[in-house]
Structures are given as structure tokens and as C-alpha cells.
N, CA, C and O atoms as CSV, one atom per row, in Angstrom:
chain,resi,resn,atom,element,x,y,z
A,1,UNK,N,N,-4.663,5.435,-20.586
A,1,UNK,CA,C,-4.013,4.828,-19.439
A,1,UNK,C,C,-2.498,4.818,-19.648
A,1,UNK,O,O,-1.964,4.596,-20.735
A,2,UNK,N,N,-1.845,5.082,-18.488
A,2,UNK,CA,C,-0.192,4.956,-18.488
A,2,UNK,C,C,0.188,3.861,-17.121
A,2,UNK,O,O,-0.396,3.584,-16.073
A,3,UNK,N,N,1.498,3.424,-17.773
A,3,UNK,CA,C,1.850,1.591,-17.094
A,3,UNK,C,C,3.154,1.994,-16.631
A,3,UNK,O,O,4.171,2.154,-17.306
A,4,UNK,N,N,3.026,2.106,-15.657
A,4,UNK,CA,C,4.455,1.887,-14.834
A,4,UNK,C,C,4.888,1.146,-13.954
A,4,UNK,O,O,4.453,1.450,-12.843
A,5,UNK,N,N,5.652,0.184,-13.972
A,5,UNK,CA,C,6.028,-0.974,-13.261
A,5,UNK,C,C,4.716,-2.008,-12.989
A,5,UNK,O,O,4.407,-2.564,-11.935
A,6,UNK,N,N,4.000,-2.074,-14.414
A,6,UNK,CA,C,2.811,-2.849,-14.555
A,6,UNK,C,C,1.580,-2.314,-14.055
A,6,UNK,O,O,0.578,-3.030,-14.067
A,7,UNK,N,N,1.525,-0.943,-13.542
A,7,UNK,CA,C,0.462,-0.175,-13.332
A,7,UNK,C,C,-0.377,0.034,-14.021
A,7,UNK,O,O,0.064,-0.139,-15.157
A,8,UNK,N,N,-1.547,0.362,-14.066
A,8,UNK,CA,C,-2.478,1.015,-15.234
A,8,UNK,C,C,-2.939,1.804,-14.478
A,8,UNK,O,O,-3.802,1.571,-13.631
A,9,UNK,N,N,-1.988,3.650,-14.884
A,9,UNK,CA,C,-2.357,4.455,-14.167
A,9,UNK,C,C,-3.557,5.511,-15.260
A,9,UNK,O,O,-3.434,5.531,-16.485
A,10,UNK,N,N,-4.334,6.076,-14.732
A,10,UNK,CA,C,-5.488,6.922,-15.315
A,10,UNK,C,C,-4.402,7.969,-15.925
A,10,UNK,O,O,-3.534,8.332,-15.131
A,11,UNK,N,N,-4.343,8.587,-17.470
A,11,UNK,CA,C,-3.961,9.901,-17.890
A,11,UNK,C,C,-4.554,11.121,-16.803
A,11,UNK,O,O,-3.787,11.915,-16.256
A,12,UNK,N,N,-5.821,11.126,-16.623
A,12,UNK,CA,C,-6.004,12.546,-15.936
A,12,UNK,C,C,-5.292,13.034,-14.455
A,12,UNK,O,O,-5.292,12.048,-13.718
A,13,UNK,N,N,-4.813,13.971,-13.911
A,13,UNK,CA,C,-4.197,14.131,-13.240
A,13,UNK,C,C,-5.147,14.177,-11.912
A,13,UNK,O,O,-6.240,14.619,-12.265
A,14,UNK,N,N,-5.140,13.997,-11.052
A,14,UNK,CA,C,-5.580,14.110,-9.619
A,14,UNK,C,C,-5.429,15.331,-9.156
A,14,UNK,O,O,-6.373,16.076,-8.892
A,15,UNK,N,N,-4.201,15.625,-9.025
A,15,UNK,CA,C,-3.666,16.517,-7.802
A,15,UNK,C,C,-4.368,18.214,-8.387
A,15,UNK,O,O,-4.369,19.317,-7.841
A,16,UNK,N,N,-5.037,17.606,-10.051
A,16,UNK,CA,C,-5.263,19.232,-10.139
A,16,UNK,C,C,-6.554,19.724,-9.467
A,16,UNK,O,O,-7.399,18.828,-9.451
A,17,UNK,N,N,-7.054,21.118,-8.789
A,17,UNK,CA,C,-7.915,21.461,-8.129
A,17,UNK,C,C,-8.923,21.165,-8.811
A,17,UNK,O,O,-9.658,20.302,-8.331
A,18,UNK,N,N,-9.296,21.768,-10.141
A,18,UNK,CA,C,-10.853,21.247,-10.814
A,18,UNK,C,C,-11.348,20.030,-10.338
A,18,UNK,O,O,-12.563,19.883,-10.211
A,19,UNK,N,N,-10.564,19.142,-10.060
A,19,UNK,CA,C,-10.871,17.623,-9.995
A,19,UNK,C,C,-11.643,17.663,-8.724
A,19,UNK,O,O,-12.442,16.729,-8.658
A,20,UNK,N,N,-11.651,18.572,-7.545
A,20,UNK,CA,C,-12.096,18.053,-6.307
A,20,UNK,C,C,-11.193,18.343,-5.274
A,20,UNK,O,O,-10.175,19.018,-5.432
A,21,UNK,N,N,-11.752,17.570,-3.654
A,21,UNK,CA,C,-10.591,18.115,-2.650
A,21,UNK,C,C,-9.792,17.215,-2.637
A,21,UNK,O,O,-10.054,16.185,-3.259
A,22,UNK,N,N,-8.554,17.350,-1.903
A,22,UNK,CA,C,-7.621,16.095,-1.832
A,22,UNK,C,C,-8.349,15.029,-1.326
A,22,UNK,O,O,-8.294,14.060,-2.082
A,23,UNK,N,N,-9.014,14.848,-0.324
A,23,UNK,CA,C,-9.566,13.674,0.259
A,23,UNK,C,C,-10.512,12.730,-0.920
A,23,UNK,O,O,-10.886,11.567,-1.071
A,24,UNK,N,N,-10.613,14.040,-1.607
A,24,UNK,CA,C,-11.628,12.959,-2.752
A,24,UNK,C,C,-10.925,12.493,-3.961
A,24,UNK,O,O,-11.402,11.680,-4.753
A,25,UNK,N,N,-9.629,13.115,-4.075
A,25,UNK,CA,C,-8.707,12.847,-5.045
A,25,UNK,C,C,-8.017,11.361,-4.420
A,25,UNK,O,O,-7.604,10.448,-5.134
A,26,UNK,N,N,-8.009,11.373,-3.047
A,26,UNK,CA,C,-7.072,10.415,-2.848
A,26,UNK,C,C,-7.963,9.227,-2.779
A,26,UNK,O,O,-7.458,8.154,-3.113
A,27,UNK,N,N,-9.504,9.245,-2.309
A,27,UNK,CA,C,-10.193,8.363,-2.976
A,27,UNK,C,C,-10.619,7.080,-4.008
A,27,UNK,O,O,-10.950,5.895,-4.044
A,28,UNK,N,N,-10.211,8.851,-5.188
A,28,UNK,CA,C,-10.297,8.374,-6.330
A,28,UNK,C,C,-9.277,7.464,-6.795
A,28,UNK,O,O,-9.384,6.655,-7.716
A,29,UNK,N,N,-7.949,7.755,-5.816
A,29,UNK,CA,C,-7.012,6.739,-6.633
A,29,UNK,C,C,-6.880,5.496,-5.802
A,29,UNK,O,O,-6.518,4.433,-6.306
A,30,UNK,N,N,-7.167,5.624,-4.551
A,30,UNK,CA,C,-7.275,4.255,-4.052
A,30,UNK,C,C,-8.793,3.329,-4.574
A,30,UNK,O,O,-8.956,2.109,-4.586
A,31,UNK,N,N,-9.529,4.164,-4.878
A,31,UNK,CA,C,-10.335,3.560,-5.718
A,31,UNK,C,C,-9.959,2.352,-6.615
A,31,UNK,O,O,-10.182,1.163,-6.388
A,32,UNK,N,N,-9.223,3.019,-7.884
A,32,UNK,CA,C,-8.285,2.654,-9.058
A,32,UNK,C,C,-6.996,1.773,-8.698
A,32,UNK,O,O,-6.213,1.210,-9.463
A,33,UNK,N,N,-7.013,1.818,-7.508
A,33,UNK,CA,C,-5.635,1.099,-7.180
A,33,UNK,C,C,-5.845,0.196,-6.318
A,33,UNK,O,O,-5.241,-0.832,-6.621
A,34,UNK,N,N,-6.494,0.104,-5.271
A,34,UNK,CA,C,-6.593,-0.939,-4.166
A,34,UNK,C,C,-7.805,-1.384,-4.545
A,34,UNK,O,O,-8.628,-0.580,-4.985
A,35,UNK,N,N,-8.172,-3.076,-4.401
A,35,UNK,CA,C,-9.406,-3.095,-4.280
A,35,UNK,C,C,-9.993,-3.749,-3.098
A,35,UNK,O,O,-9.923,-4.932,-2.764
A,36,UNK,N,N,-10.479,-2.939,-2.630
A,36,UNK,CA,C,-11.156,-3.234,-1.016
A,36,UNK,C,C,-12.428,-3.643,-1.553
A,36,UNK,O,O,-13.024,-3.339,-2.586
A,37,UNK,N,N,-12.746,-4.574,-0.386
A,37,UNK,CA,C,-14.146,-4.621,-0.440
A,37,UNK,C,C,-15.106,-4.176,-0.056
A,37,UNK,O,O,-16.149,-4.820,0.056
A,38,UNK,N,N,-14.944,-2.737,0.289
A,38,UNK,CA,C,-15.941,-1.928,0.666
A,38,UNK,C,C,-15.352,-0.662,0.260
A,38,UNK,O,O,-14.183,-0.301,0.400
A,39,UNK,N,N,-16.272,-0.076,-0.233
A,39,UNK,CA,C,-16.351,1.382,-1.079
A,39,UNK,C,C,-15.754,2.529,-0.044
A,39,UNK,O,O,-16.071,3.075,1.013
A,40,UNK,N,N,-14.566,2.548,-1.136
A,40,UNK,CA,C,-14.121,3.813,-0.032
A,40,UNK,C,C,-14.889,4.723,0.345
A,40,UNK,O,O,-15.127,5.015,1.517
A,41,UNK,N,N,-15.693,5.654,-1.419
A,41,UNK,CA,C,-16.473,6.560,-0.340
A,41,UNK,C,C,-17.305,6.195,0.825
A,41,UNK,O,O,-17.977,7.189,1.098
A,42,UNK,N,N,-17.455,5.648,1.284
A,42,UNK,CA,C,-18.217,4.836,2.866
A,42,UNK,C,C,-17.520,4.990,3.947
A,42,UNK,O,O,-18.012,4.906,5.073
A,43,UNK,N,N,-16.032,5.284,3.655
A,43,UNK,CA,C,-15.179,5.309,4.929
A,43,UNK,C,C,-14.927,6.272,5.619
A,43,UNK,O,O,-15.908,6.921,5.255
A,44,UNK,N,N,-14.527,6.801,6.186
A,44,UNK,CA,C,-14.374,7.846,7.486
A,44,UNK,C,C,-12.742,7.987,7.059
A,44,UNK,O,O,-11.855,7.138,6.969
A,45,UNK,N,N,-12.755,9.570,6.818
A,45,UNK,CA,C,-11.169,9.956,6.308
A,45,UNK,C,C,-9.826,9.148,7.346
A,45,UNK,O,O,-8.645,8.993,7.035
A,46,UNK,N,N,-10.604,8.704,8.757
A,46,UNK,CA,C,-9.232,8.006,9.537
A,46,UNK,C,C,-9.638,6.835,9.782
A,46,UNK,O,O,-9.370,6.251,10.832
A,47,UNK,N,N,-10.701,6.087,8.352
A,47,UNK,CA,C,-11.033,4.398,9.216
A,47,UNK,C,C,-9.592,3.548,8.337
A,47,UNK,O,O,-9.093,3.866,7.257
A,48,UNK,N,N,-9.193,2.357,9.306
A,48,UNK,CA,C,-7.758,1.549,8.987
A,48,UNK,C,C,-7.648,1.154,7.643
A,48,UNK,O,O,-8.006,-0.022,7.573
A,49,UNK,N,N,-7.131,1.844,5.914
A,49,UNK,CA,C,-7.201,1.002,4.977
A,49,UNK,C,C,-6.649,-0.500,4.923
A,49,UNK,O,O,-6.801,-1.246,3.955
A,50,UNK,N,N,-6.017,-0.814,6.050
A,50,UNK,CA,C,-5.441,-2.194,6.240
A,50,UNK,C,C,-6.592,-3.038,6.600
A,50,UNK,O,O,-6.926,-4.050,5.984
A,51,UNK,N,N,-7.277,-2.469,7.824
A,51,UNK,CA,C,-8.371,-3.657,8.186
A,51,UNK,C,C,-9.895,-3.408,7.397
A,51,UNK,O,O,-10.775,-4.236,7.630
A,52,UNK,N,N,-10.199,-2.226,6.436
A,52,UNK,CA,C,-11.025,-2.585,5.395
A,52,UNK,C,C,-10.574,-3.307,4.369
A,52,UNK,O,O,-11.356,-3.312,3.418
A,53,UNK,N,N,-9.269,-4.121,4.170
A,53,UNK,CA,C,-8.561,-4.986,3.386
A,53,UNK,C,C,-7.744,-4.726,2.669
A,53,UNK,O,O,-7.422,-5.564,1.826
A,54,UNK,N,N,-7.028,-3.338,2.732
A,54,UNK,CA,C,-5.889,-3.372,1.428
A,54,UNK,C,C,-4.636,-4.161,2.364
A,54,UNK,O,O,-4.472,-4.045,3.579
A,55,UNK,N,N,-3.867,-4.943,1.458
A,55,UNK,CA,C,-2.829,-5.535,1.736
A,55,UNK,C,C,-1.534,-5.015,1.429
A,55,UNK,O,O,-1.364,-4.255,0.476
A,56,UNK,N,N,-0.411,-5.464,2.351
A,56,UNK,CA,C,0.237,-4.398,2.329
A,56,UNK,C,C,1.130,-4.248,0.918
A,56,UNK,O,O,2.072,-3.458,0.837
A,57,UNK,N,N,0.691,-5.139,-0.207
A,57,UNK,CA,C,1.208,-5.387,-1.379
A,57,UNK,C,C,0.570,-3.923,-2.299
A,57,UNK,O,O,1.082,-3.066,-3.019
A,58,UNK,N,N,-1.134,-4.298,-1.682
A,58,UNK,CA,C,-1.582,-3.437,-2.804
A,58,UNK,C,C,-1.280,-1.835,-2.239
A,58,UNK,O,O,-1.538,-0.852,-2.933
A,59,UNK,N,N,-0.761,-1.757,-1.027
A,59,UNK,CA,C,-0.430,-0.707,-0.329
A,59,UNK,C,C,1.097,-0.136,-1.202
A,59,UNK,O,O,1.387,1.055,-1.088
A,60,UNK,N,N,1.749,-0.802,-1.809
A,60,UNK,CA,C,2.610,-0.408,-2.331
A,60,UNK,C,C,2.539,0.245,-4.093
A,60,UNK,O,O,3.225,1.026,-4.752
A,61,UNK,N,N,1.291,-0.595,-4.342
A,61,UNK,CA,C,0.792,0.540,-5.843
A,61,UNK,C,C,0.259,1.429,-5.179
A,61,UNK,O,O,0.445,2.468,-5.812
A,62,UNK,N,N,-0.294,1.639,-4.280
A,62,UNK,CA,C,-1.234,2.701,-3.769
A,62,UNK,C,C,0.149,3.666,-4.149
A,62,UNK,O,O,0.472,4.339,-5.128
A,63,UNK,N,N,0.610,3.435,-3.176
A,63,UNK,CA,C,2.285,4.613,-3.023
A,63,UNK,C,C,2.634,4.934,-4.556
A,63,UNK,O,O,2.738,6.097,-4.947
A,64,UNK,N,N,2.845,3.592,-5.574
A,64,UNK,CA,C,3.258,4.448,-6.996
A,64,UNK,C,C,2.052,5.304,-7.401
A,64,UNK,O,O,2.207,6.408,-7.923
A,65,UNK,N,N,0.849,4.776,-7.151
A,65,UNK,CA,C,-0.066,6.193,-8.203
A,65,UNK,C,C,-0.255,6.854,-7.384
A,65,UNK,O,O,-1.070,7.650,-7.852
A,66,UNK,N,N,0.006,7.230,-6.007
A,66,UNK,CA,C,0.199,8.350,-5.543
A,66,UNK,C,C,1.059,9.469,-5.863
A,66,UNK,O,O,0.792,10.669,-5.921
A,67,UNK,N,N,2.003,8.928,-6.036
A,67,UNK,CA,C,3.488,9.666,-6.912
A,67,UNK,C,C,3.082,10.159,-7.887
A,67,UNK,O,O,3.073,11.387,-7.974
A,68,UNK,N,N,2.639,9.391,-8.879
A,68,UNK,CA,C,1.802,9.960,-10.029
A,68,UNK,C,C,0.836,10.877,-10.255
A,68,UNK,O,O,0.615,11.780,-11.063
A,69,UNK,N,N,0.302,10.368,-9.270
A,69,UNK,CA,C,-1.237,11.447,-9.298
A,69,UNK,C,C,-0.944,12.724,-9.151
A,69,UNK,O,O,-1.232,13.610,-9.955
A,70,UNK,N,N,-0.236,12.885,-7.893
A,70,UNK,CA,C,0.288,14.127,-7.046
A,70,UNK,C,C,1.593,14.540,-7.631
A,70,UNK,O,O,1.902,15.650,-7.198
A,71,UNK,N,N,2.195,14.205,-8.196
A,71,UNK,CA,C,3.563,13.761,-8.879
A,71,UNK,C,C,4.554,14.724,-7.658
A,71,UNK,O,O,4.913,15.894,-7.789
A,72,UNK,N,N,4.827,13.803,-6.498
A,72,UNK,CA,C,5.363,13.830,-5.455
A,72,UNK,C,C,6.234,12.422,-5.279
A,72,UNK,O,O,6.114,11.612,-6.198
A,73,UNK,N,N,7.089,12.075,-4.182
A,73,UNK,CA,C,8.145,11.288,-4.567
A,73,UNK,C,C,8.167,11.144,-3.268
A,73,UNK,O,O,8.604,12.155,-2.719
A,74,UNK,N,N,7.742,9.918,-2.219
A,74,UNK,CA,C,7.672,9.417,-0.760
A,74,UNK,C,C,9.045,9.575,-0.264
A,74,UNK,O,O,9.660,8.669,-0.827
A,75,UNK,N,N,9.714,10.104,0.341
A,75,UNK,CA,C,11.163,9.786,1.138
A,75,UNK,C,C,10.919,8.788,1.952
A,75,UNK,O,O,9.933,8.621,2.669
A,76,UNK,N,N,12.131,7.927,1.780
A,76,UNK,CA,C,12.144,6.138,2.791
A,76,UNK,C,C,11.502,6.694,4.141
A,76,UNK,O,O,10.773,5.827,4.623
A,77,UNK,N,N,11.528,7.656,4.776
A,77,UNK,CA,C,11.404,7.895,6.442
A,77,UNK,C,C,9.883,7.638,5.943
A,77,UNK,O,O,9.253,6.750,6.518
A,78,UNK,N,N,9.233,8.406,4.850
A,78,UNK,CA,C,7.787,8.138,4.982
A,78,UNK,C,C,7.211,6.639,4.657
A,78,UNK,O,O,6.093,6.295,5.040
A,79,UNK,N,N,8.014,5.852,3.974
A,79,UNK,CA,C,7.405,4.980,3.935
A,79,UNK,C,C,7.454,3.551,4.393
A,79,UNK,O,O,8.016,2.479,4.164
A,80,UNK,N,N,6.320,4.272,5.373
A,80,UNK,CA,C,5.928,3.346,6.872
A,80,UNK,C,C,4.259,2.532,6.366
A,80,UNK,O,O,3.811,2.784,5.247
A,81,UNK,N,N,3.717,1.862,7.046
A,81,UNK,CA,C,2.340,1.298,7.176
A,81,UNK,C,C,1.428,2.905,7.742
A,81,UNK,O,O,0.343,3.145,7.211
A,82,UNK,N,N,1.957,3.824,8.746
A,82,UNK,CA,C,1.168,4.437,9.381
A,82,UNK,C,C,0.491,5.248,7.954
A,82,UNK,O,O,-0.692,5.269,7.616
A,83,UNK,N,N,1.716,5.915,7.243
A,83,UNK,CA,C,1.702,7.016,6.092
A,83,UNK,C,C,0.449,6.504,5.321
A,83,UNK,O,O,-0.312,7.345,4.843
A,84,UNK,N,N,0.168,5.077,5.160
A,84,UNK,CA,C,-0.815,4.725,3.906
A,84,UNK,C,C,-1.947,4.307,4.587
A,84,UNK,O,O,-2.769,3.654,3.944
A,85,UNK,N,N,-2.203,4.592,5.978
A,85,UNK,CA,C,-3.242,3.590,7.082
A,85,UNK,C,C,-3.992,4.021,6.488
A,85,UNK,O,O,-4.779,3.221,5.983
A,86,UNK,N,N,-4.185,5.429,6.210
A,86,UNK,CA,C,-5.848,6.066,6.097
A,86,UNK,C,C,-5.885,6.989,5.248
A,86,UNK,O,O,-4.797,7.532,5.051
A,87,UNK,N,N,-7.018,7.486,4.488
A,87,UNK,CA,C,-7.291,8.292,3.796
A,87,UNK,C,C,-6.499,9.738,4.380
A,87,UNK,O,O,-5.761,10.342,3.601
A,88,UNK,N,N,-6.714,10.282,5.891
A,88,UNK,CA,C,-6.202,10.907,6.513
A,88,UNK,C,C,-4.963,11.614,6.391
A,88,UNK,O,O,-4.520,12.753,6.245
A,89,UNK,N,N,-4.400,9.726,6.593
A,89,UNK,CA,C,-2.625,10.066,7.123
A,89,UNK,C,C,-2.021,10.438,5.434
A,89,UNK,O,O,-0.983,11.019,5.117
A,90,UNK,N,N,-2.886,9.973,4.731
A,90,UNK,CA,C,-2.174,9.826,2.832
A,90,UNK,C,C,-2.454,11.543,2.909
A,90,UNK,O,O,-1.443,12.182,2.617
A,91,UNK,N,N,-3.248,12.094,3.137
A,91,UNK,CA,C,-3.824,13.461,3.274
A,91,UNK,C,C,-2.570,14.505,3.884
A,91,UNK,O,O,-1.981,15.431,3.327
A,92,UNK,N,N,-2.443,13.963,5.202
A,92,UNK,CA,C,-1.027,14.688,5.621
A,92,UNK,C,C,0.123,14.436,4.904
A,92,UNK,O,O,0.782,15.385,4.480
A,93,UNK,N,N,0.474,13.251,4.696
A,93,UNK,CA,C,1.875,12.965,4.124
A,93,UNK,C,C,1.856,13.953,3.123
A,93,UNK,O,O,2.670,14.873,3.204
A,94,UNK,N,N,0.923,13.900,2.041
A,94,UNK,CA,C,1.002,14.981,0.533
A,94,UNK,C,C,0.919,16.374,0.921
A,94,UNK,O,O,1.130,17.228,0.060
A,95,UNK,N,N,0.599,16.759,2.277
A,95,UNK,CA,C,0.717,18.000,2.417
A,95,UNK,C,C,1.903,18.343,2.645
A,95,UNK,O,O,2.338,19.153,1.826
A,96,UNK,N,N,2.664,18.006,3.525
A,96,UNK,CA,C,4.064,17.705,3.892
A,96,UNK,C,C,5.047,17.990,2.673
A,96,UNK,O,O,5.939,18.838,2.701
A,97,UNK,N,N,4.788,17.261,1.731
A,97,UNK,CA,C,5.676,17.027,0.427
A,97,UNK,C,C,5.264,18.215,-0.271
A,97,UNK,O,O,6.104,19.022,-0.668
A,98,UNK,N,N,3.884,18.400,-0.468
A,98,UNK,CA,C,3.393,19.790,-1.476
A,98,UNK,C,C,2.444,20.186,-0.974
A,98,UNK,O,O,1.277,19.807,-0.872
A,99,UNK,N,N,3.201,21.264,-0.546
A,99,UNK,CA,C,1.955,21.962,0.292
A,99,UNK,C,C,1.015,22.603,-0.857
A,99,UNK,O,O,-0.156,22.418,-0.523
A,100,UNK,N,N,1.058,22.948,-1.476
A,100,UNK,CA,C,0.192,24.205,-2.257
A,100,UNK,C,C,-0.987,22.938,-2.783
A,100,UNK,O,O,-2.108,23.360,-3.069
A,101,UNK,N,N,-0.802,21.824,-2.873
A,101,UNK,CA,C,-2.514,20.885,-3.140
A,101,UNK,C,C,-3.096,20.327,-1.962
A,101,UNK,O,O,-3.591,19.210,-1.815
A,102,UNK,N,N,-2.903,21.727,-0.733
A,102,UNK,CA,C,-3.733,21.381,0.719
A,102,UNK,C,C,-4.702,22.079,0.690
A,102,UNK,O,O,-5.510,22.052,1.619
């Protein structure tokens, strides 16, 4: 495990292909990072991560091990509530930034 700004982020990398598709990568880290009370895999790539319960606190580690995972870097314009709503929109934003893990 690696700790950044009190994180306990996973060593293995996400963003690499062996691991799976992005949608299941990004999963995996809201998995590890938010804890909802209902299992992400259960959700529908565009159901609200706000109103299955992440808060907009834990919405903000979401954003650091996203960085990490993907090792991509949010520009302020992206970071809005819409960018982290959904499995979806986290899906577009990282394409946007790096395309080649679409």
C-alpha cells in the first residue's frame, strides 16, 4: 500500500490493460476508496454515485486515487460534482485526459 495525503492507495496499477476494462478499473477503485453502501458492481455505469451515498468528501479521495491509478492529473475546469457523478462520467473524464486507456 502507498499513502498520500493519508490515503491508502493499492501498489498495483489500474489503468494497466491486463487488469480489465476501464469501467471495471474504475470500480475497482471506487471500491477501495468510497464506501457506499451498496456494491458498486450492482450499479449501472450512469446510476448517481452521490445518491448511492458517496459524499462529496469521499468524492474528493475518489479524485486522488484516480490520479494515481490512471496517473492522470484533473484540471480545476474538471473538477465539478458532474465529472465524479458516475461511473460513466469518471469513464469520459479519463478518456479526455488519456486517451490511449479508452
Amino acid at each position: 500500500m502507498l499513502r498520500r495525503s493519508g490515503l491508502r492507495l493499492p501498489v498495483a496499477t489500474y489503468g494497466s490493460k491486463a487488469r480489465g476494462t476501464m469501467t471495471e478499473e474504475i470500480r475497482e477503485v471506487i471500491r477501495d476508496h468510497v464506501r457506499l453502501p451498496v456494491d458498486v458492481r450492482e450499479l449501472a455505469d450512469d446510476a448517481d454515485l452521490y445518491q448511492a451515498g458517496m459524499s462529496s468528501h469521499a468524492s474528493v479521495g475518489l479524485m486522488l486515487a484516480l490520479e494515481d491509478a490512471f496517473d492522470v492529473e484533473f484540471p480545476d475546469a474538471m473538477l465539478t460534482r458532474g465529472v465524479f457523478q458516475s461511473v460513466a462520467s469518471i469513464a469520459s473524464a479519463l478518456r479526455q485526459l488519456k486517451p490511449e486507456v479508452a
